[in-house]
C-alpha positions as CSV (number, residue, x, y, z in Angstrom):
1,X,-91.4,-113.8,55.4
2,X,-94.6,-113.5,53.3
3,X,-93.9,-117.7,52.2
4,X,-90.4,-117.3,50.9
5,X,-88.3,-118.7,53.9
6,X,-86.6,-121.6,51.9
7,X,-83.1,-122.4,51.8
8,X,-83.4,-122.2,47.3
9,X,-83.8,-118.5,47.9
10,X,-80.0,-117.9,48.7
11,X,-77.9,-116.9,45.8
12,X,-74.8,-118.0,44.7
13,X,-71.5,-117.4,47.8
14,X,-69.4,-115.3,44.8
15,X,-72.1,-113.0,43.9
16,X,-72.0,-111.5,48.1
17,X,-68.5,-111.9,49.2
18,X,-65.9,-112.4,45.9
19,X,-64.7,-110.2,44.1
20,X,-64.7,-110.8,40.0
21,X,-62.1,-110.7,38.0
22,X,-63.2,-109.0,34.5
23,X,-61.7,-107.2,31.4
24,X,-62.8,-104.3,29.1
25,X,-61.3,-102.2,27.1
26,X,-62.4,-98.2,27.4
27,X,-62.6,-94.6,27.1
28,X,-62.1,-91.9,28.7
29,X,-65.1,-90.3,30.0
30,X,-65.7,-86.9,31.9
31,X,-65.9,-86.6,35.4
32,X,-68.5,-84.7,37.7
33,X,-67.4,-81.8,40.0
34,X,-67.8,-81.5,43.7
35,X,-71.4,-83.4,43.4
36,X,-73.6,-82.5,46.1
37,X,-74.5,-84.7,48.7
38,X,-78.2,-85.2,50.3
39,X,-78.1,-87.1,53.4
40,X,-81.0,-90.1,53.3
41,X,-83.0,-89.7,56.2
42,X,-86.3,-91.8,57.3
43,X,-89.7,-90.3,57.0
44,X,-91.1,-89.7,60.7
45,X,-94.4,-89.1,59.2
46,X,-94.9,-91.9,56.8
47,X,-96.0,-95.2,58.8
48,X,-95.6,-97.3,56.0
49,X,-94.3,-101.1,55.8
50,X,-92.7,-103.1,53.4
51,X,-94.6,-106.0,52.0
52,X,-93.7,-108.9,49.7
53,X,-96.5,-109.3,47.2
54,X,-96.6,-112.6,45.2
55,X,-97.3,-111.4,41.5
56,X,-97.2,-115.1,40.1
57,X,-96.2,-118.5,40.0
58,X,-94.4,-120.7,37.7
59,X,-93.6,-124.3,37.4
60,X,-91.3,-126.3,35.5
61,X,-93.6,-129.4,35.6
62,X,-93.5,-130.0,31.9
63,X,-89.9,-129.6,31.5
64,X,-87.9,-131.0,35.2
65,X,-85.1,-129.3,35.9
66,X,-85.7,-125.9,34.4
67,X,-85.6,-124.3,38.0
68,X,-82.3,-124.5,40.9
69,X,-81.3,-122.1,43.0
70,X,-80.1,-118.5,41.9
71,X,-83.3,-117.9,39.9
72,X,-83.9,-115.3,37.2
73,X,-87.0,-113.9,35.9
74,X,-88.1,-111.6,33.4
75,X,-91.4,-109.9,31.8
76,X,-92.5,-108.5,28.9
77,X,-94.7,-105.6,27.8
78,X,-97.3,-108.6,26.8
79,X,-97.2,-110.7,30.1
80,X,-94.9,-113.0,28.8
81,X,-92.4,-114.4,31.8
82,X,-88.9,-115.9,30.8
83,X,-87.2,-117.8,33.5
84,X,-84.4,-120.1,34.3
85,X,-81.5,-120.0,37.2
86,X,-78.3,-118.5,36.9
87,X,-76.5,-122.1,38.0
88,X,-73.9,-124.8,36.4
89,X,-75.9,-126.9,34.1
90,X,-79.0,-125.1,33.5
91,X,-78.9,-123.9,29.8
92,X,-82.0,-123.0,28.4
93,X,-84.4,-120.8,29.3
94,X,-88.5,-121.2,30.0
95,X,-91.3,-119.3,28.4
96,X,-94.3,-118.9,30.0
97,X,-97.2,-116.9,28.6
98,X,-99.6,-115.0,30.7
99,X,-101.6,-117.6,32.2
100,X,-98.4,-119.1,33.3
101,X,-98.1,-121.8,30.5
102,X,-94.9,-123.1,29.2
103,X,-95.0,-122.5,25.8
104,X,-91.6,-123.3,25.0
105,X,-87.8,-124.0,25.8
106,X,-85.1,-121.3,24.4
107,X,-81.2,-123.0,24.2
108,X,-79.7,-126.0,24.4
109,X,-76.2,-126.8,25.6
110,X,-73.4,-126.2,22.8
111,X,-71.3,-123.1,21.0
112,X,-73.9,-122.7,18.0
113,X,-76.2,-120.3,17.4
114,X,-79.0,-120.3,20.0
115,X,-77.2,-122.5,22.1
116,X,-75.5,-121.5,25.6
117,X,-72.6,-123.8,27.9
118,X,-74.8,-121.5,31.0
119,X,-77.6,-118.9,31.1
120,X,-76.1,-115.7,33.5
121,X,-78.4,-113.2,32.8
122,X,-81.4,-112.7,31.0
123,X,-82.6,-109.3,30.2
124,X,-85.9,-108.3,28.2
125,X,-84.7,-104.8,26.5
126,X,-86.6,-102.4,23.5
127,X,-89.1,-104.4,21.4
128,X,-89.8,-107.3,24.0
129,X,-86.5,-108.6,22.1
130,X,-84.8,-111.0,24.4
131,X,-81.3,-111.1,25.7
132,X,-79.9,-114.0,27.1
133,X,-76.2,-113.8,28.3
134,X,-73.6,-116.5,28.4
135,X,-70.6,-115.1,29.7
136,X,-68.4,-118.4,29.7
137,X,-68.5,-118.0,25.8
138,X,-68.6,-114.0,26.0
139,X,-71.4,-113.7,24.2
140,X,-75.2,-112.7,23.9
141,X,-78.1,-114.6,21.9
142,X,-80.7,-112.2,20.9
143,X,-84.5,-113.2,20.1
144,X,-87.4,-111.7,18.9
145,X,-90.5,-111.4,20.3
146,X,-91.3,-114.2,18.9
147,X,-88.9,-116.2,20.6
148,X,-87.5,-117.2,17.7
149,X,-83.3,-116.7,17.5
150,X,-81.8,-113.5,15.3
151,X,-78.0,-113.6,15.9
152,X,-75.4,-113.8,18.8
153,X,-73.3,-110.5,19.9
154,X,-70.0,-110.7,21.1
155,X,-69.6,-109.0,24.8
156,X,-66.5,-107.4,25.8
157,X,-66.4,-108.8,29.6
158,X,-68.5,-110.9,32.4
159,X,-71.2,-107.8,33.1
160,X,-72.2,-108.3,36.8
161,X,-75.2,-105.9,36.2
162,X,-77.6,-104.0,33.0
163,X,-80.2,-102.1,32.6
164,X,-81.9,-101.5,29.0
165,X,-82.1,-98.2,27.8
166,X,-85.1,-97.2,25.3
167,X,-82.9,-96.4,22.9
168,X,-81.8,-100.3,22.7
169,X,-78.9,-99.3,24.2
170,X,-77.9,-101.1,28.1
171,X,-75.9,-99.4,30.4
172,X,-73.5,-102.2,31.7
173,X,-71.6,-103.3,35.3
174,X,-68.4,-104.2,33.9
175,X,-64.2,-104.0,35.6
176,X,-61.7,-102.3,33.2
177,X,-58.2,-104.0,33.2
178,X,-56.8,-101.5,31.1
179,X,-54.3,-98.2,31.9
180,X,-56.6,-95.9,30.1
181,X,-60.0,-97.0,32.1
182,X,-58.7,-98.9,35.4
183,X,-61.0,-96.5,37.4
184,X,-64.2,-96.8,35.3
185,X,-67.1,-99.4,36.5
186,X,-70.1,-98.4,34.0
187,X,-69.6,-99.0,29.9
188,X,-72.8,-98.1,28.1
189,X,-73.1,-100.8,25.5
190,X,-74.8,-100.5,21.9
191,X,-77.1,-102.4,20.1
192,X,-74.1,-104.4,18.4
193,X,-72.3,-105.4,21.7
194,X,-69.8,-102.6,21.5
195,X,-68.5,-100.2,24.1
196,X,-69.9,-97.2,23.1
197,X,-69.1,-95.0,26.0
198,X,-67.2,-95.7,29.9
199,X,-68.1,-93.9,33.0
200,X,-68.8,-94.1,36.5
201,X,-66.2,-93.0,39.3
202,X,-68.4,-91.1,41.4
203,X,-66.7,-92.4,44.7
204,X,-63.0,-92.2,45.6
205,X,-62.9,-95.3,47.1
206,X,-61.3,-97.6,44.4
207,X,-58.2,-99.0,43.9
208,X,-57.3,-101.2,41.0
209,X,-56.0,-104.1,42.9
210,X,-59.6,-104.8,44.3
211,X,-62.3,-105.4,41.8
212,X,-64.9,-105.7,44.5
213,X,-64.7,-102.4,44.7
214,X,-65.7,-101.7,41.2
215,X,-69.5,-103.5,41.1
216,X,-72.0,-101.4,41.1
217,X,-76.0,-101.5,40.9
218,X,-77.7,-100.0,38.1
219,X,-81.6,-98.7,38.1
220,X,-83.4,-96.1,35.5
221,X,-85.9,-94.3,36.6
222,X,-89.3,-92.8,34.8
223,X,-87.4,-90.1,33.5
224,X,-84.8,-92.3,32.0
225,X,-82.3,-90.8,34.7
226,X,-79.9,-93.1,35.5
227,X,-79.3,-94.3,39.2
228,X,-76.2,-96.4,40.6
229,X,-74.7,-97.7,43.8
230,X,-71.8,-99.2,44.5
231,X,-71.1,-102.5,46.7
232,X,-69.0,-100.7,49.7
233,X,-70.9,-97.3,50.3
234,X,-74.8,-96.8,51.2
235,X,-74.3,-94.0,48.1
236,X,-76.4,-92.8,45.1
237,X,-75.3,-91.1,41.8
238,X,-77.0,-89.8,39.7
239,X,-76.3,-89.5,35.5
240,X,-77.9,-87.9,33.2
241,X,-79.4,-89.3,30.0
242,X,-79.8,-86.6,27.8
243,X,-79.2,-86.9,24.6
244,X,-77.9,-90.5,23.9
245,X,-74.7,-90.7,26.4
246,X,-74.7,-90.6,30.2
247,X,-73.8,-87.3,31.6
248,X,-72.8,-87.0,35.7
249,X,-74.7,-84.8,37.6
250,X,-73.5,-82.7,40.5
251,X,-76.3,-84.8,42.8
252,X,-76.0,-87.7,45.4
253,X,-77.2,-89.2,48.0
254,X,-76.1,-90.5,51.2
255,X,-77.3,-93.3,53.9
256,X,-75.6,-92.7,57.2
257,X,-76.8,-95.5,59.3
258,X,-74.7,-97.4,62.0
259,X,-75.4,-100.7,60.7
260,X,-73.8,-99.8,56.8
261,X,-70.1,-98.3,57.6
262,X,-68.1,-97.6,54.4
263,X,-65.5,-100.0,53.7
264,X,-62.7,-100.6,51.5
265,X,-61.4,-104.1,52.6
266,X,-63.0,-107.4,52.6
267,X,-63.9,-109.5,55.9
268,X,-61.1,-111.4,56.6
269,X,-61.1,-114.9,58.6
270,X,-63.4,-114.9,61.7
271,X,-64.8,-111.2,60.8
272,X,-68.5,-110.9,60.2
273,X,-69.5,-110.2,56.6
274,X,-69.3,-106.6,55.2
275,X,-72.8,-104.8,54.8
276,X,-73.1,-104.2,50.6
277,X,-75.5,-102.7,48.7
278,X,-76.8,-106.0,46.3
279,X,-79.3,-104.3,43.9
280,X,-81.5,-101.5,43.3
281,X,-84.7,-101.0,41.4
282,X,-87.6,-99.1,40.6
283,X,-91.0,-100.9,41.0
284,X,-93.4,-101.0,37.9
285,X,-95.9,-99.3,40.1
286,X,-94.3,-96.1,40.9
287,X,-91.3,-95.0,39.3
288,X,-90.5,-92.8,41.9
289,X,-89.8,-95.3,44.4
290,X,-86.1,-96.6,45.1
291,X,-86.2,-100.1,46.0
292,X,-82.2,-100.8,47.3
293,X,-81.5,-104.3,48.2
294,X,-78.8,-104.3,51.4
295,X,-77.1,-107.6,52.7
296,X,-75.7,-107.1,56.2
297,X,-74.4,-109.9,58.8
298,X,-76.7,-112.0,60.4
299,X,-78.4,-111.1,63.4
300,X,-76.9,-114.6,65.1
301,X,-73.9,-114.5,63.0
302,X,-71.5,-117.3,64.2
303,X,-68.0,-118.6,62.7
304,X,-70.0,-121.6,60.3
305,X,-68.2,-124.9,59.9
306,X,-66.6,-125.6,56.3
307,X,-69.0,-128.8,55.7
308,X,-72.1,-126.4,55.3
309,X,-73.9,-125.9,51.9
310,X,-73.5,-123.0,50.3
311,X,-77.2,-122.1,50.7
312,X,-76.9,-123.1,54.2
313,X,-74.2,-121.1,54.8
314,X,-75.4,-117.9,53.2
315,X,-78.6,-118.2,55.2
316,X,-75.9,-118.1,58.3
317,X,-73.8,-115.2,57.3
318,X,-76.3,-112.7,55.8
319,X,-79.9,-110.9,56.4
320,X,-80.8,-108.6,54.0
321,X,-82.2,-105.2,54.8
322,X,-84.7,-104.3,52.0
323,X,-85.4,-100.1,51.9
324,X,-88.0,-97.9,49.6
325,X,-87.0,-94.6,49.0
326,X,-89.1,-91.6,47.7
327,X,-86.6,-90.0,45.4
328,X,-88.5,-86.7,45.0
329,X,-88.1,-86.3,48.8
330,X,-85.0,-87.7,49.3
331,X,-86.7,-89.6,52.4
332,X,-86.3,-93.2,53.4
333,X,-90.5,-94.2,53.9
334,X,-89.9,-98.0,55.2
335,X,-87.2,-100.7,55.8
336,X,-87.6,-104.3,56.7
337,X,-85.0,-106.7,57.5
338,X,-85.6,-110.5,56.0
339,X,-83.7,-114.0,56.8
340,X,-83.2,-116.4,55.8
341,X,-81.9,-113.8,52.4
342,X,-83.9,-113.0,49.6
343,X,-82.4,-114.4,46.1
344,X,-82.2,-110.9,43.7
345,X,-84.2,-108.4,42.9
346,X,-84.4,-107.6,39.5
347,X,-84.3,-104.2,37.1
348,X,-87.6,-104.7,37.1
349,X,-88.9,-104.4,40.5
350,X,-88.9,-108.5,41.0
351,X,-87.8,-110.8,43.6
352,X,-88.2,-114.5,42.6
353,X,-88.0,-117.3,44.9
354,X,-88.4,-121.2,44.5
355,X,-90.3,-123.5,46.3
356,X,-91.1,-127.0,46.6
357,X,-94.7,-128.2,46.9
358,X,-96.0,-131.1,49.0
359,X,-96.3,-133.2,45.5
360,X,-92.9,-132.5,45.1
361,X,-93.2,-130.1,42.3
362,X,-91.2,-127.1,42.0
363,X,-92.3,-123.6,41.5
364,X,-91.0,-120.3,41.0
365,X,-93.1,-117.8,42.8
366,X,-92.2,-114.3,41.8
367,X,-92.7,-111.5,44.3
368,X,-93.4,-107.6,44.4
369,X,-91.9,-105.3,47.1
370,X,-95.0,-103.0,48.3
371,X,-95.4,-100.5,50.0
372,X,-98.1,-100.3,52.8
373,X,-100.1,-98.0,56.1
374,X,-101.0,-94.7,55.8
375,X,-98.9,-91.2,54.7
376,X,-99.7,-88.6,57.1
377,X,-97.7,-85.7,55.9
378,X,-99.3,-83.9,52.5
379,X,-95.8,-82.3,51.2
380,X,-95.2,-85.8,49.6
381,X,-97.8,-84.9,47.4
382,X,-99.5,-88.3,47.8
383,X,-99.6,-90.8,50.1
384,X,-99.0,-94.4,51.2
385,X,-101.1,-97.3,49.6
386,X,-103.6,-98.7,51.8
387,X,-103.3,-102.2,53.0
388,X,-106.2,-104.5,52.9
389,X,-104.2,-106.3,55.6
């Protein structure tokens, strides 16, 4: 698995099989007509394969502890990383610069400013100014590109996924637990923290007793058109950004493969895990690739005793299927299927994973899904990168 087959990789059991229980108040938004679906099908001409690229290493030598399980990693427009781990007791995040120096330590635990009780997301948005997110306070810290702290933002609910918008905007994952918006997953969130706008019930498979059922994954592509999937469906809808608020489109896409069935209820006792869509990204390369992140049962799965770690019991329950799709041909060029499980992959194309070295360091290697072999049919309009491999 391209040197990423450790245990650290797994992610946290609630993020794949819990559902979240979350508040927000909304608005009413508009909803899209009779969208048109495009059924997903794979490229028989493109022999291409999916590769994992590491992009760059960091260590937390020089401050122990900075790294666990559940990692998170960010980049700037100048090659600066941030990083840390979405985990209890972590509560400052790294900065690296782009010879993968630690330059400094953001946070400290406490409830003042620039402080955090934990680090769930961090997000770089408009500016290089960085976002770090604490939901057990409800609340972001914003920094400059400088690194230096500006103000904490209040945030309406736990947000299970963003995206950044230009306009310093982020269009938000969030469940509404209100009568006027119990159907709405997406909140598009202003520079201040505020609900500015919710949306998002492209799928009529939702019922306000399941939250599960309201996570969705959030990409932009190169046009600034917005991109989401939710957990239970291999689906794609797509939202227009013109102007400054999201707008539904009458397109989306379809997977029908035998190995993702819809679903609307949960694995229940000795039942194999659900397949569910984890994340989806664009690459920095090509911002007309769709990478989509897909975690399925294990190819050996077994009933796992109750004394197992949670990481080794991830690695026993799930693979994940990783897919690229060409969105301007609606075709599926490659799909690989990984295990032990990969730990995220991020807005930005990224796919982190820790490691411990034989001196007993530990390292965060952050990878790049690539694309590889040879494109064979010219109505792409391009073709394949070629593999030095």
């Amino acid at each position: 698995m391209s040197g990423i087959r450790n245990t650290w990789v797994a992610r946290a059991m609630t993020t794949r099989i819990l559902p979240l229980a979350l508040t927000l108040a909304a608005t009413a938004p508009a909803r899209a007509q009779n969208p048109a679906v495009t059924t997903l099908t794979e490229s028989p001409d493109c022999n291409c394969r999916i590769e994992l690229t590491r992009v760059f290493s960091l260590s937390d030598s020089l401050h122990p502890g900075l790294f666990a399980y559940s990692p998170l990693v960010m980049r700037d427009s100048r090659g600066v990383w941030y990083a840390t781990s979405n985990t209890d007791g972590l509560k400052q995040v790294g900065v690296f610069d782009q010879e993968g120096r630690l330059i400094k330590v953001i946070g400290r635990l406490g409830e003042g400013p620039g402080e955090f009780t934990r680090v769930n997301h961090i997000v770089v948005g408009a500016g290089d100014t960085l976002y770090v997110y604490d939901h057990s306070q409800l609340r972001r810290s914003v920094f400059d590109p400088d690194h230096e702290f500006v103000r904490t933002e209040r945030i309406p609910a736990f947000m299970r996924d963003m995206v950044p918008l230009p306009s310093g905007h982020m269009i938000v994952n969030s469940t509404i637990r209100t009568a006027e918006g119990v159907d709405w997953p997406l909140h598009l969130v202003g520079a201040d923290g505020g609900v500015l706008q919710t949306f998002g019930n492209e799928t009529a498979s939702r019922r306000p007793d399941d939250s599960f059922l309201e996570l969705r994954s959030i990409a932009v592509d190169g046009g600034g058109v917005l991109w989401v999937a939710p957990r239970n469906a291999y689906e794609l809808s797509i939202y227009s950004m013109a102007g400054t608020r999201p707008q539904p489109t009458n397109r989306r896409y379809r997977r029908q493969v035998d190995w993702f069935q819809p679903w609307t209820e949960l694995s229940r006792g000795a039942e194999p895990p659900k397949p569910n869509v984890q994340q989806i990204a664009f690459g920095p390369d090509d911002p007309t690739l769709l990478w989509v992140l897909i975690s399925v049962a294990d190819a050996e799965w077994a009933p796992v005793p109750p004394q197992r770690s949670s990481k080794e019991l991830i690695d026993s329950l799930y693979d994940d299927i990783l897919e690229v799709i060409d969105i301007e041909s609606g075709s599926v060029l490659a799909s690989r299927r990984f295990g032990p499980v990969l730990s995220r992959l991020t807005f930005q194309g990224l796919i982190p994973a820790l490691r411990i070295d034989e001196a007993n360091k530990v390292w965060m290697d952050v990878f790049m899904p690539t694309l590889h072999g040879r494109q064979l049919r010219e109505s792409l309009g391009r073709s394949c990168p070629t593999s030095s491999k």
